[in-house]
PALUMDREN-196569 format. One record per residue (C-alpha): residue number from 1; residue in three letters; chain; x, y, z. Coordinates in steps of 0.2 Angstrom, whole numbers. Last residue first. Example, Ala and Ser with C-alpha at 12.3 -4.5 7.8 and 13.67 -1.06 7.14 Angstrom:
2
2, SER, A, 68, -5, 36
1, ALA, A, 62, -22, 39
//
This chain:
332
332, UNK, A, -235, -287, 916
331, UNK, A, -226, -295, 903
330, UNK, A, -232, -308, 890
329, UNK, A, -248, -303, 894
328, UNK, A, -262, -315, 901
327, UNK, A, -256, -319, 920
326, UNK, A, -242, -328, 923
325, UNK, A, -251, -338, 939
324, UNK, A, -262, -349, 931
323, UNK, A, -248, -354, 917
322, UNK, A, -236, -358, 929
321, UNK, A, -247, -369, 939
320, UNK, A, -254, -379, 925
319, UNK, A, -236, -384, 920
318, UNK, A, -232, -386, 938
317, UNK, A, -250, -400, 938
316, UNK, A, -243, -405, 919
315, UNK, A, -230, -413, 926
314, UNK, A, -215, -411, 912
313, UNK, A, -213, -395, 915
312, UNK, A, -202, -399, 931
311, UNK, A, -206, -394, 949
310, UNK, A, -206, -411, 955
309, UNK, A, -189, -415, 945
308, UNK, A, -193, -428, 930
307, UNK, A, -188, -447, 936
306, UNK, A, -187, -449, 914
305, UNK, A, -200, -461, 918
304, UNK, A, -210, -451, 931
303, UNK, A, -210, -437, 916
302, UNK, A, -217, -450, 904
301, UNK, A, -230, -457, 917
300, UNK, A, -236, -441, 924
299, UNK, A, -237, -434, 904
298, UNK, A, -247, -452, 898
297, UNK, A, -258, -447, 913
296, UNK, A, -262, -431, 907
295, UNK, A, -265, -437, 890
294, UNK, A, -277, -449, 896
293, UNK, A, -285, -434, 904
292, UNK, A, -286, -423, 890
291, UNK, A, -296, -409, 896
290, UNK, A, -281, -398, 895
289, UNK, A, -275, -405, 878
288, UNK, A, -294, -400, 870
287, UNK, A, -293, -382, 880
286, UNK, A, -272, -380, 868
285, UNK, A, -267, -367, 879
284, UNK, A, -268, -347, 874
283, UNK, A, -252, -341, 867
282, UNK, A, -248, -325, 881
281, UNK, A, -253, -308, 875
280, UNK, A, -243, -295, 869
279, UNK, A, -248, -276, 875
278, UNK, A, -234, -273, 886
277, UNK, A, -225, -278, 874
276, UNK, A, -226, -264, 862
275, UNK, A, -231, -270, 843
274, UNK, A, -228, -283, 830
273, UNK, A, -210, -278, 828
272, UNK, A, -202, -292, 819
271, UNK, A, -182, -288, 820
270, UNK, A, -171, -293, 803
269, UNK, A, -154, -302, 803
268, UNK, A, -151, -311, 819
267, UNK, A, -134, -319, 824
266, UNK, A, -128, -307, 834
265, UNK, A, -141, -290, 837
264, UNK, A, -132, -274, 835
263, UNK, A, -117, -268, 841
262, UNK, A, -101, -275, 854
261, UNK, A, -95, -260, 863
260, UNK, A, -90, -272, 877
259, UNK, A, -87, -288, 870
258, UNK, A, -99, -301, 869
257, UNK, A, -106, -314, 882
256, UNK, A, -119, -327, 878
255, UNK, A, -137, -334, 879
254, UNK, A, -142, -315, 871
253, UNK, A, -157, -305, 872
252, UNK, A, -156, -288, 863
251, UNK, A, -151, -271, 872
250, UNK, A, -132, -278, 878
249, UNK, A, -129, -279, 860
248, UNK, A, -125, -260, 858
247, UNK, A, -137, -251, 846
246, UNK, A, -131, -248, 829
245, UNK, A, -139, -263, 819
244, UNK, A, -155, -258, 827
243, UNK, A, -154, -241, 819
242, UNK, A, -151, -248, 805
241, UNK, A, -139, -252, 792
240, UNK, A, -135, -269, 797
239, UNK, A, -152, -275, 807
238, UNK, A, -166, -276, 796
237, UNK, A, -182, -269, 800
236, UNK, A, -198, -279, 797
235, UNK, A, -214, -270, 803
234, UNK, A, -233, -275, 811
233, UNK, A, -233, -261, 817
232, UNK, A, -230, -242, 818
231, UNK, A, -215, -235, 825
230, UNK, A, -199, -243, 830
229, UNK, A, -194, -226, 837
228, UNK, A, -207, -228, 851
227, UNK, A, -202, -246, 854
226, UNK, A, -186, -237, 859
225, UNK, A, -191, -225, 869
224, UNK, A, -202, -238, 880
223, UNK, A, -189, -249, 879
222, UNK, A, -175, -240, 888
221, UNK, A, -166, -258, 896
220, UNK, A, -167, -274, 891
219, UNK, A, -178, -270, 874
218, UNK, A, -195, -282, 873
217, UNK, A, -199, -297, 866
216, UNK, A, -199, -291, 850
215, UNK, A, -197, -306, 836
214, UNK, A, -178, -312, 828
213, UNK, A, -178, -314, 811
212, UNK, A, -163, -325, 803
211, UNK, A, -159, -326, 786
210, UNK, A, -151, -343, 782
209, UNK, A, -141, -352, 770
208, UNK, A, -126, -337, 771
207, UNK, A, -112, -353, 772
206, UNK, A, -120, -369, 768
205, UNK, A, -108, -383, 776
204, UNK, A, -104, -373, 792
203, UNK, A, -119, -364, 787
202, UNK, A, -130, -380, 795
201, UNK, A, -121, -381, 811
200, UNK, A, -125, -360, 812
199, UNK, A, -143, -363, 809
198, UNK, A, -144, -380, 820
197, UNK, A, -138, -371, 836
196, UNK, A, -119, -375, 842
195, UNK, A, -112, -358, 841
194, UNK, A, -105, -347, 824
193, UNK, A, -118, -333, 827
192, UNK, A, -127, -338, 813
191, UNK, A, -144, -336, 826
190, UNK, A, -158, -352, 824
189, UNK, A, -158, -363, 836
188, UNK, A, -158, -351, 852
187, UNK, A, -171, -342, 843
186, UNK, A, -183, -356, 849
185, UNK, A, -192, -363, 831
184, UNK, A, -200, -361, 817
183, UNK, A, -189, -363, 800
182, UNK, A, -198, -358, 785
181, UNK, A, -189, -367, 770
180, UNK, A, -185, -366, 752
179, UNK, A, -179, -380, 740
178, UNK, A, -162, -387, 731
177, UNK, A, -167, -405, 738
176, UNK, A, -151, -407, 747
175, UNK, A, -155, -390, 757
174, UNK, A, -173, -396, 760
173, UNK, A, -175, -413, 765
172, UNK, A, -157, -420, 769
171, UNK, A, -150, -403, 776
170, UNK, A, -168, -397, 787
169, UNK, A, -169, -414, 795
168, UNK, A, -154, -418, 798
167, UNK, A, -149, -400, 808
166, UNK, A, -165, -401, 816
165, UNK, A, -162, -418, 824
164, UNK, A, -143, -411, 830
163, UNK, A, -153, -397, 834
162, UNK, A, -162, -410, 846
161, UNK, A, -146, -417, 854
160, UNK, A, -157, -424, 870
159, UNK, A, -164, -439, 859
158, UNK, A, -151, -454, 864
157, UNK, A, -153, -449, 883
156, UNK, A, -171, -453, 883
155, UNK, A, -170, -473, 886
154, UNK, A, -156, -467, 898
153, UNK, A, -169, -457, 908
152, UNK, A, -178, -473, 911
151, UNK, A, -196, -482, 903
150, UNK, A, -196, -474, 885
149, UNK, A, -202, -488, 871
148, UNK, A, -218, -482, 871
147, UNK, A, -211, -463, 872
146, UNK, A, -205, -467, 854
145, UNK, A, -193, -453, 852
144, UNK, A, -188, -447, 832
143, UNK, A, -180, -429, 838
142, UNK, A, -190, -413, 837
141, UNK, A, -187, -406, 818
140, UNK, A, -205, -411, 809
139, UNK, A, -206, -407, 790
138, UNK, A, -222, -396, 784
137, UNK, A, -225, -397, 767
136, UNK, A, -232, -384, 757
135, UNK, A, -243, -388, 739
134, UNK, A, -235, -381, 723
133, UNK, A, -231, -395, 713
132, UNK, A, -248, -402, 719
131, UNK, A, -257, -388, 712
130, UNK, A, -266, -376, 727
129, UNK, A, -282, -373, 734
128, UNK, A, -282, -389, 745
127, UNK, A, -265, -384, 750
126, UNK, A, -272, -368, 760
125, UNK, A, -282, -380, 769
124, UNK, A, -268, -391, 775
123, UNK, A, -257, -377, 779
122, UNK, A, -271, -368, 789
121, UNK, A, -272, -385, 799
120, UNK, A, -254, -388, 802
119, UNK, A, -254, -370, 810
118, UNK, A, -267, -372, 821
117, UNK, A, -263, -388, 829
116, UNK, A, -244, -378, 830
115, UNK, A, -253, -361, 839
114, UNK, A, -264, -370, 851
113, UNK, A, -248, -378, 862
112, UNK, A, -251, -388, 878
111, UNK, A, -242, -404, 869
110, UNK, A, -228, -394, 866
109, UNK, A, -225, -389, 884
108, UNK, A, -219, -405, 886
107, UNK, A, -204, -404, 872
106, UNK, A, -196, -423, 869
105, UNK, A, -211, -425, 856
104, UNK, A, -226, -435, 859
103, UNK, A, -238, -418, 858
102, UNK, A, -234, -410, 843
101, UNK, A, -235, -425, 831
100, UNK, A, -249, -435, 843
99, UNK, A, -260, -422, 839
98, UNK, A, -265, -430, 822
97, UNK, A, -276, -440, 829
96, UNK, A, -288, -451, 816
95, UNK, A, -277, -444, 799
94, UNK, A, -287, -444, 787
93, UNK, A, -277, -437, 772
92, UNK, A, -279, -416, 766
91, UNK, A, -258, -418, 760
90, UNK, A, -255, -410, 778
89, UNK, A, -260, -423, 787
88, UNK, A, -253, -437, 776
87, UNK, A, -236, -427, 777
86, UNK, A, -239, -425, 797
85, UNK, A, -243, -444, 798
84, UNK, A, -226, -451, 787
83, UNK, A, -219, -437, 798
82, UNK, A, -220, -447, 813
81, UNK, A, -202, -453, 819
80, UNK, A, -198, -433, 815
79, UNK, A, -211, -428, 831
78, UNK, A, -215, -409, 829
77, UNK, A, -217, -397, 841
76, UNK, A, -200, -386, 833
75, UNK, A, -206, -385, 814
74, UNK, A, -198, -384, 799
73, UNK, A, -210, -376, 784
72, UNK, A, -207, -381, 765
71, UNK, A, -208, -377, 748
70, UNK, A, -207, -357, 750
69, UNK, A, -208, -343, 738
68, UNK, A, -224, -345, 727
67, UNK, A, -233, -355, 740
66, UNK, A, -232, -337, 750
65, UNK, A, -238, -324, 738
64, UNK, A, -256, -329, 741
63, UNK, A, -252, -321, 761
62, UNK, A, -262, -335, 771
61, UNK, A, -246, -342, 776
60, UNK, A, -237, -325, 782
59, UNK, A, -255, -321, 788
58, UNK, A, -252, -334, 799
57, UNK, A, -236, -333, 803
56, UNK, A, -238, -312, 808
55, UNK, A, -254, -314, 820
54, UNK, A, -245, -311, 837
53, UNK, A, -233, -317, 849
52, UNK, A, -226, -331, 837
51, UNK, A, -220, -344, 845
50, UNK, A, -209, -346, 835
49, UNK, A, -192, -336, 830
48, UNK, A, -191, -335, 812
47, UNK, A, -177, -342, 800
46, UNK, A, -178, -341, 783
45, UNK, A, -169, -353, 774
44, UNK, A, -162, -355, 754
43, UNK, A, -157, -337, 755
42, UNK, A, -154, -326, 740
41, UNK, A, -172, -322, 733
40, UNK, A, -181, -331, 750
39, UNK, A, -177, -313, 758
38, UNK, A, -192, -306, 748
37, UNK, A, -203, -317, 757
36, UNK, A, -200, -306, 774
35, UNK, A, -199, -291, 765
34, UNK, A, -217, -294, 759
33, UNK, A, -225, -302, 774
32, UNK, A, -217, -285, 783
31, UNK, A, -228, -274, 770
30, UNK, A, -230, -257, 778
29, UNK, A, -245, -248, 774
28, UNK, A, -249, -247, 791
27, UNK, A, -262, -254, 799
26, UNK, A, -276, -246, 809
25, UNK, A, -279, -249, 827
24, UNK, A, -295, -260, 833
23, UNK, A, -286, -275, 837
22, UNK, A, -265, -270, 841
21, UNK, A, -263, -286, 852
20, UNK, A, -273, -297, 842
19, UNK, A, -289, -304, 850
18, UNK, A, -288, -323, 855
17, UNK, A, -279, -319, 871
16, UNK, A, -292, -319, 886
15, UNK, A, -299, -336, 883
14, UNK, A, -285, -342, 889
13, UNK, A, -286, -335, 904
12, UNK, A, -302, -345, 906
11, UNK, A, -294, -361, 901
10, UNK, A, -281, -361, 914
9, UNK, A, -295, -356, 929
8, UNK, A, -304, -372, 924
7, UNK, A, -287, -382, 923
6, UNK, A, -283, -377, 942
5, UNK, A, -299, -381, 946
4, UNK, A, -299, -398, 939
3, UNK, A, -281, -399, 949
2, UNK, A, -289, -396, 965
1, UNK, A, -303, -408, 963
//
């Protein structure tokens, strides 16, 4: 009982967040969609950080300009052992549960995720107006697990190097092929900043491959002045010869340390700006997931497999728990 409550009051947060976070305000004349496409003229990747907190990736596939530049989207909730499903999926196929693609990946929080089952569907329908030459695909970067066959932690052990999956992935069906892809995934994977995430793995072998763009989250310190000098929104500012590009480091979100009097952001090219963070909302949960009870299961049996810590994602009752208690903006 406790747990169907816990859900209840899950989905009705959710059902806070479908409204943009700048609804109602007028939008500039700015093009980000545009700047954003225009880096596929010299790079074979670009790199955004996903989730998104707002609108932009949809109306970056919805844009009629998209097809035009880009042949592929690589996604982080995305099984690799099933994208045989995904490319019938996404080809307009009948595919009887194409959730199993975002949810049986070695992510948990996947599973709970609206923005991916919405993605592969707008993908899908925008390729039923277009030639087949010029129809998207969407490739799947999570390691190839079979949770059928998981029943340990060691049965796991051989999929924990996921940018290793990534790296594959994005070399063999996208670089190797001469095309253009959309990578979204954690920012973690994607700065060039000469560490161990697939981006910088990949321009080991395909220097200036990538451009990165890195989403507002928020400034460490001074953000209210500083999101005021961003301006309008939704925007796209490159970092070298910015503003941006002249702050110290310690203002963006970094897993590492830099010298003191380091500048701009490492590893990242351009800064999406889709508005103040105070005003971002939380991705809304995935209701059809929540009500899932043989999904749940599967999860408590997976993460007793793997002999998940009790305050682990992988228990969808702490998953459940953290998302009732975060609240509906991203920060507040």
């Amino acid at each position: 009982m406790r747990l169907v409550k816990t859900v209840l009051a899950v989905l009705a947060a959710a059902t806070l967040v479908a409204a943009p976070a700048d609804a109602g305000k007028p939008r500039p004349p700015s093009d980000p969609v545009g700047a954003l496409l225009a880096a596929f003229g010299t790079h074979s990747i670009v790199a955004k950080s996903s989730p998104d907190p707002g609108p932009f990736v949809f109306d970056l596939v919805r844009d009629p300009r998209f097809p035009g530049r880009v042949n592929d989207v690589v996604v982080e909730c995305g099984n690799a052992r099933l994208q045989p499903m995904l490319d019938t999926y996404i080809a307009g196929g009948d595919v009887p549960d194409i959730s199993h693609v975002w949810r049986d990946t070695t992510q948990p929080s996947c599973g709970f995720s609206l923005f991916y089952e919405q993605l592969f569907a707008l993908v899908r329908q925008v390729n039923t107006k277009l030639p087949a030459e010029r129809k998207i695909r969407v490739l799947a970067g999570d390691p190839p697990i079979d949770w059928s066959r998981v029943h340990s932690a060691a049965d796991m052990e051989p999929f924990h190097d996921r940018d290793a999956s990534i790296t594959s992935v994005v070399k063999t069906q996208v670089l190797q092929k001469h095309r253009k892809a959309l990578m979204l995934f954690g920012l973690g994977h994607l700065k060039h900043d000469g560490g161990s995430g697939a981006v910088a793995q990949l321009e080991r072998e395909y220097p200036g491959a990538a451009y990165v763009v890195a989403d507002h989250y928020g400034f460490s310190s001074d953000n209210a002045r500083l999101e005021q000098r961003l301006g309008a929104w939704p925007s796209l500012t490159p970092i070298a010869g910015s503003w941006l590009g002249a702050l110290d480091t310690t203002y963006f979100p970094t897993n590492r340390e830099y010298p003191p009097g380091s500048k701009g952001f490492p590893g990242v090219d351009a800064y999406l700006y889709e508005g103040p963070i105070d005003t971002m909302l939380r991705e809304p949960l995935s209701a059809r997931t929540l009500l899932d009870t043989g999904y749940l299961n599967e999860m408590r049996r997976r993460a007793t497999a793997i002999d998940a810590p009790p305050d682990g994602l992988e228990w969808p009752e702490f998953f459940f728990e953290r998302e009732r208690t975060s609240g509906v903006l991203l920060r507040g």
